[in-house]
N, C-alpha and C positions, 0 to 999 in steps of 0.2 A: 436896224429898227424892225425888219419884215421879220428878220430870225428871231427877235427879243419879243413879240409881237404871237408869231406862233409858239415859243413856249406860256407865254402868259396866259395864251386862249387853252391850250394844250392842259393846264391846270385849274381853268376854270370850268368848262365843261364836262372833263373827267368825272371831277370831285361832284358837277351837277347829277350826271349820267350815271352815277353810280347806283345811288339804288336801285334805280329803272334799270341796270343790269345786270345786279343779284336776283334780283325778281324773274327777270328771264333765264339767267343761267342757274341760280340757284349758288350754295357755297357760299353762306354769310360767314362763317369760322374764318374763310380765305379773304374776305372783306381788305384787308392792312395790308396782306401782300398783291394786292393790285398796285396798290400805291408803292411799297417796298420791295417789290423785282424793276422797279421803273427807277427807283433810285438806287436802289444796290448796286446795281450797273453803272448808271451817270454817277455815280462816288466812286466806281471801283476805275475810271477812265478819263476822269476830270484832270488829274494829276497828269497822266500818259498824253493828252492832249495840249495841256497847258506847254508841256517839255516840249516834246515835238515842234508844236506853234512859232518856241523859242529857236529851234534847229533849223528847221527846213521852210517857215515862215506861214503866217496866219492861213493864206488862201488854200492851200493843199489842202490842210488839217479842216478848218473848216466847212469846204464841200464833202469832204470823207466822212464827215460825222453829219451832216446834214442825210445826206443819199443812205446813211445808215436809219436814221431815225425815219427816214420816206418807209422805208422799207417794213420796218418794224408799224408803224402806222398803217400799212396795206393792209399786214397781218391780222392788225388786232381786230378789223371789220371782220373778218371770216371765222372767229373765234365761233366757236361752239359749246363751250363749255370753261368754267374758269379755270381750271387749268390752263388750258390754251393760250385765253386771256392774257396770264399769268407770262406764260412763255412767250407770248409776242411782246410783253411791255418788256421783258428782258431782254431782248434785240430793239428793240426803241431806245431803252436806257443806255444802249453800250450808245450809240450817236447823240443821246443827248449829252452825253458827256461832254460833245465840242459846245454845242451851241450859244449856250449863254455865257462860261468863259473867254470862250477865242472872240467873240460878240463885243463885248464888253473891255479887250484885251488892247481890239482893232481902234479902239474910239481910246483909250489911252495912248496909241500910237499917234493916230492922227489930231489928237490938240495938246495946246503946253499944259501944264501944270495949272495956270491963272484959268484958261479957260475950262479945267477938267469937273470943276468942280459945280460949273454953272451945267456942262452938257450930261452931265452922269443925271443933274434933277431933270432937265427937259427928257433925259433918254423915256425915263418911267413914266409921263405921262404915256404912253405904249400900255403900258399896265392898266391905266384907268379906260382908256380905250376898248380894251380885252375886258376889263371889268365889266364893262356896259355888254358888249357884243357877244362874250360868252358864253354867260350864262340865259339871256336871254334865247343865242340863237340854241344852245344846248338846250334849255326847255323845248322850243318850237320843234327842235331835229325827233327828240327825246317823245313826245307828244305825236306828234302827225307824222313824221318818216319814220326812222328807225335811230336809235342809238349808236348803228354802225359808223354813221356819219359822224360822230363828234371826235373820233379818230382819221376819217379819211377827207376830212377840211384842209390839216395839214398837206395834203400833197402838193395844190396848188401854193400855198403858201413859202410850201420848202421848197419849189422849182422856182419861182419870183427870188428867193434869198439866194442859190445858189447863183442865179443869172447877174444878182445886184454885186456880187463882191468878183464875179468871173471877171465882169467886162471893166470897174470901174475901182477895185483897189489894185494900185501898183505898186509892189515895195522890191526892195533892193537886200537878197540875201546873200551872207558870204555860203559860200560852197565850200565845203568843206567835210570830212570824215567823221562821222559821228557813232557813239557807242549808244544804242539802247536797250535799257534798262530793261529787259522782257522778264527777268530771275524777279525783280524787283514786283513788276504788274501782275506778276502773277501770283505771287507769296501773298499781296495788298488782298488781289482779289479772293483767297483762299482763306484767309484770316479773319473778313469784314464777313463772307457768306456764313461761316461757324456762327459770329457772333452774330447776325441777325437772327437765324435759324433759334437759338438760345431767345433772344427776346420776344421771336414769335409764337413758339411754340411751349417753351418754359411752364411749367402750372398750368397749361390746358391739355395738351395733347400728352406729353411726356411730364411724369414729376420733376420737382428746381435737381432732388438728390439719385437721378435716375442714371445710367450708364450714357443715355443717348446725349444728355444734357453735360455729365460730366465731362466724354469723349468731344463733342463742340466746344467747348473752354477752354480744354487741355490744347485742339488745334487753333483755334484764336491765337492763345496765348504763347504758343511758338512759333504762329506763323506769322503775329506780331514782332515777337524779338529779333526773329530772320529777317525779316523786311528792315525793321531799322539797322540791325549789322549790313546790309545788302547797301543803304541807303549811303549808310560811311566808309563804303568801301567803292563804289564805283565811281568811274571818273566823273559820269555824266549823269546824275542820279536825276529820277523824275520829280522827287522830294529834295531840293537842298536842305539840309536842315539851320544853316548860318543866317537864311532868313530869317530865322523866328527869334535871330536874336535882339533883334529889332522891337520896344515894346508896344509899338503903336501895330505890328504885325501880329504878335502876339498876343494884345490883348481882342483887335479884330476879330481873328482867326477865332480864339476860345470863344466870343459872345455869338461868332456868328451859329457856330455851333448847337448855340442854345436857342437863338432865334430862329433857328431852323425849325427845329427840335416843337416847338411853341408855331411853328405854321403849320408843321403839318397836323397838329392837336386841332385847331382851327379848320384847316378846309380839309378836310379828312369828315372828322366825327359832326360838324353841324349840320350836312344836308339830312344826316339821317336821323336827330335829332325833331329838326322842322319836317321833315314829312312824315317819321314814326312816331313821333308822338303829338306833336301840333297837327298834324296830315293834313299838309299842306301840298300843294303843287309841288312837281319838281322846278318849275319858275318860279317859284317866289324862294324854294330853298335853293338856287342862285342867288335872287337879289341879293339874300343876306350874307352872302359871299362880293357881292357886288361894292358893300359900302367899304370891306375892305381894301380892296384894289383901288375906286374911288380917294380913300383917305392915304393909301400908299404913296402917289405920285403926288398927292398935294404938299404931304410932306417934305415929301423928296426934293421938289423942287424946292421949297421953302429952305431947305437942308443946303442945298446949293448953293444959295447966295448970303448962305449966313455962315459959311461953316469957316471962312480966312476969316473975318471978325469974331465971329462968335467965341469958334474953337471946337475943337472934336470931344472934350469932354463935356462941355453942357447940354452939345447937341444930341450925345449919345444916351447920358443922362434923363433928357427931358424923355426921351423915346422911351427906354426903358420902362420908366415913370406910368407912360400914356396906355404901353401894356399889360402893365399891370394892373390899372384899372378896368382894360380889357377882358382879360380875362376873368375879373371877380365877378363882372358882368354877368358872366356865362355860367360859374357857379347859381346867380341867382336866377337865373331861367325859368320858367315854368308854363305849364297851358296857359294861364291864363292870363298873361302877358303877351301874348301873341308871337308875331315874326319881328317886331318894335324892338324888342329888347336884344333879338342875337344880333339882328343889323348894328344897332348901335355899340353892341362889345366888338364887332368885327370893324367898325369904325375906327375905334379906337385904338386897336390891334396894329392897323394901318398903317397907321400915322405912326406910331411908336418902329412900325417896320419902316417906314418912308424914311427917319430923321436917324436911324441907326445903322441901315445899310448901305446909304447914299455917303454916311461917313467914313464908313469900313472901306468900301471901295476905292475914293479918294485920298484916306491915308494910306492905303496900302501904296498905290498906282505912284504915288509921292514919294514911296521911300525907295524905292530900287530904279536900277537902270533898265535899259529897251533888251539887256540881253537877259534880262531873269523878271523881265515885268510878267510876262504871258502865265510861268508857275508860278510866281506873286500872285497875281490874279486868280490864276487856277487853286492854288492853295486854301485863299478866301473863298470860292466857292464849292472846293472841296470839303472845307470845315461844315459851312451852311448846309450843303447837300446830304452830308453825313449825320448831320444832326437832323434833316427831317425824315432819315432810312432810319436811324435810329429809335426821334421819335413816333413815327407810324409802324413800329414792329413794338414799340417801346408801351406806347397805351395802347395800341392795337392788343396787345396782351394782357393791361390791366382793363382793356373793356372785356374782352372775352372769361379773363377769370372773375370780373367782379358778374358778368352774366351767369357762369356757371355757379356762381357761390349763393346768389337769388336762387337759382331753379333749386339747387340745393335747402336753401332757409325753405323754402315752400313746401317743402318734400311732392315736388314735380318730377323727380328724375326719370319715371316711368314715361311720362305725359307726352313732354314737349325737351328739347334740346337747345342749344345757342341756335341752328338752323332756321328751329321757329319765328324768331324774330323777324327774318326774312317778311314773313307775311305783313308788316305794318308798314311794309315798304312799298307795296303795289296797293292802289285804291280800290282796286278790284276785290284784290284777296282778303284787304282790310275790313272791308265793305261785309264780307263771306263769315267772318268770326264774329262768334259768341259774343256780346257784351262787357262780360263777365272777362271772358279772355281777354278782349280787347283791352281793358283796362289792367287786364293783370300784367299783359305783354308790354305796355306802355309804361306801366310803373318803371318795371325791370330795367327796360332799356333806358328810362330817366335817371334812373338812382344809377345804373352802368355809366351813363356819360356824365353827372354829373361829377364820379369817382376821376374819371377821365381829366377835366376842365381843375381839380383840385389839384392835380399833379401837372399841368397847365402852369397854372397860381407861383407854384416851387421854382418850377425852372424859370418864369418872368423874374422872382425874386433874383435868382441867381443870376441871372444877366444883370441885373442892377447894382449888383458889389461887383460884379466884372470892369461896367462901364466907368468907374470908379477912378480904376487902374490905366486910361485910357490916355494919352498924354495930352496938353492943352491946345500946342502949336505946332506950328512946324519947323523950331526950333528946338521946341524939347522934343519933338522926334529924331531927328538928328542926332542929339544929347544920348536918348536913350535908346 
């Protein structure tokens, strides 16, 4: 709970902290890849972690990716420039790879089946916890210290996590010779960095029909094939792929994907939403982060003790459902509805993530045994994680090109750049512009995120014909 606890605070603060540290370092184009070098990594080692956890057993793997992400957390205080930035949340991302898999792995080990499904909803009230504590202490740090701090909180937190599983999980592993997968970790990690690289920079920096763009798809796209030939060839693969022939795995796995995909559209692009255009605190553009998290663990729990009667398709369903009201919310946004209206889509959002994750996890955790539970688990947060590297490189790139297609329609190209934006993000600097600018920067940046929350909209839909496919019980998971 102390590890599931720091990464909840770890993404809420971030996402608080963020503008308040484009403002200081500068480099709003880079904005998506603060958030996308922190998951390009925790996706490209989620997988490598999960296996391992399964070989050599939870507590190794777990400290090693903890003491990795301390480390990468030290860094990112000393940053000076986004780059930096950039590069230390990539050494963060490789250790977070353990934490919330082998986390979540450990608590499917230690209760049955009957009770997994009651402890996965109690696990997230963590979340709403973090929800409160976050963004709140993230304004105050953000405000009156320095921004440094909403990275170097974690330290304490990850030595308390590392002390809790040292002294007090005991498990019994066979010893044994094992083959790892390293041909495999490293094709995964070669193939997913092409294909981000492509979604981030695609149509702003490099044209879609450019050599740079063409040569990253061409290596994706073989470093894909190699990895799954790699994956059916080795004894001990980090990926089995016989899981997925399971539909309750399969149809998890695919939606978490897209629920990912749809968080990070969410706590990504709303803080800067509520302070560049509403210009608001960076504490209140937490709150509105905050009713999220709030609505996550209520569900979740609620998901828990409904989900052996209910069933995993209505509950998945109903979620779906609740997001995508969510997000139509956020299409309808504007000044003059205040902070009112994004809290309440990010509400909603919640709770649709509370009632569809809490499910995934427990069907998964239910369909395999204790020696392939850990990449079972890993797997589902592989898919999840990858879909939010995805989608914050994915509208991280439709906000930056529908930014540059504004400056464009205005014929500004001389003027001002996507950079400029930057300025509606510090009170000070906002406070310094023109009128005139000011409103013309806010339009920009509104009609940019609103393009954002429309393709939001898309992929809610698209989980909703997923959750479809999702089986009832847990006998037709078995069945299928």
């Amino acid at each position: 709970m102390v590890a599931m606890f720091m990464s909840a605070v770890e993404a809420t603060i971030v996402s608080t902290a963020m503008p308040s540290i484009v403002s200081e370092l500068g480099g709003f184009s880079l904005y998506s890849w603060v958030f996308s070098s922190y998951l390009l990594m925790q996706v490209a080692t989620i997988l490598i972690y999960g296996k391992t956890a399964d070989l050599f057993g939870r507590k190794p793997v777990f400290v090693t990716g903890v003491i990795i992400f301390l480390i990468g957390s030290l860094l990112c205080g000393f940053a000076s420039t986004m780059k930096q930035l950039i590069v230390y949340r990539f050494i963060q991302g490789i250790g977070a790879g353990a934490v919330m898999p082998i986390a979540t792995t450990i608590v499917g080990d230690i209760y049955t089946k009957e009770e997994r499904a009651s402890i996965q909803g109690y696990l997230s009230s963590v979340w709403g916890i973090s929800a409160i504590v976050g963004p709140v202490l993230g304004g105050i740090l953000v405000k009156y210290v320095s921004w440094v701090y909403v990275f170097w909180m974690n330290l304490p937190l990850g030595l308390l996590a590392i002390a809790g599983v040292v002294f007090f999980l005991h498990e019994d592993v066979q010893r044994k010779k094992h083959v790892i997968d390293y041909k495999g970790s490293i094709l995964l990690v070669l193939s997913i960095s092409a294909f981000m690289l492509v979604l981030v920079e695609g149509g702003v920096h490099w044209a879609w029909n450019s050599w740079q763009i063409l040569t990253l798809l061409a290596i994706f796209l073989i470093g894909f094939v190699l990895w799954v030939r790699e994956e059916k060839r080795t004894p001990e693969p980090m990926m089995p792929f016989n899981i997925w022939r399971y539909r309750a795995i399969t149809v998890s796995n695919t939606a978490s994907f897209t629920t990912g995909m749809i968080l990070m559209g969410v706590s990504t692009f709303l803080p800067a939403f509520v302070q560049g255009v509403l210009e608001q605190s960076p504490m209140v553009a937490g709150f509105t982060l905050t009713t999220m998290s709030i609505g996550w663990p209520i569900a979740s729990t609620i998901a828990g003790k409904m989900v052996v009667n209910v069933g995993y398709r209505k509950l998945t369903v109903a979620g779906a459902c609740a997001i995508i009201i969510g997000s139509i919310i956020f299409i309808l946004m504007s000044p003059d509805k205040g902070p009112v209206w994004p809290a309440l889509g990010s509400l909603l959002v919640g709770a649709g993530m509370g009632l569809t994750t809490t499910s995934f996890i427990v069907s998964v955790q239910s369909t395999v045994d204790w020696n392939v539970r850990g990449v079972a688990t890993a797997s589902n947060m592989f898919m999840r994680t990858l879909g939010s590297a995805v989608g914050a490189a994915l509208l991280g790139g439709l906000l930056n090109g529908r930014l540059q297609s504004f400056i464009e329609e205005k014929g500004l190209q001389g003027e001002i750049t996507i950079e400029t934006f930057n300025l509606l993000l510090d009170e000070q600097q906002r406070a310094s512009l023109i009128e005139s600018m000011k409103i013309l920067l806010q339009d920009g940046l509104s009609i940019a995120l609103n393009f954002v929350y429309w393709g939001v909209v898309i992929i809610a839909i698209l989980t909703l014909f997923l959750v479809f496919f999702m089986p009832e019980t847990e006998e037709q998971m078995e069945r299928s």
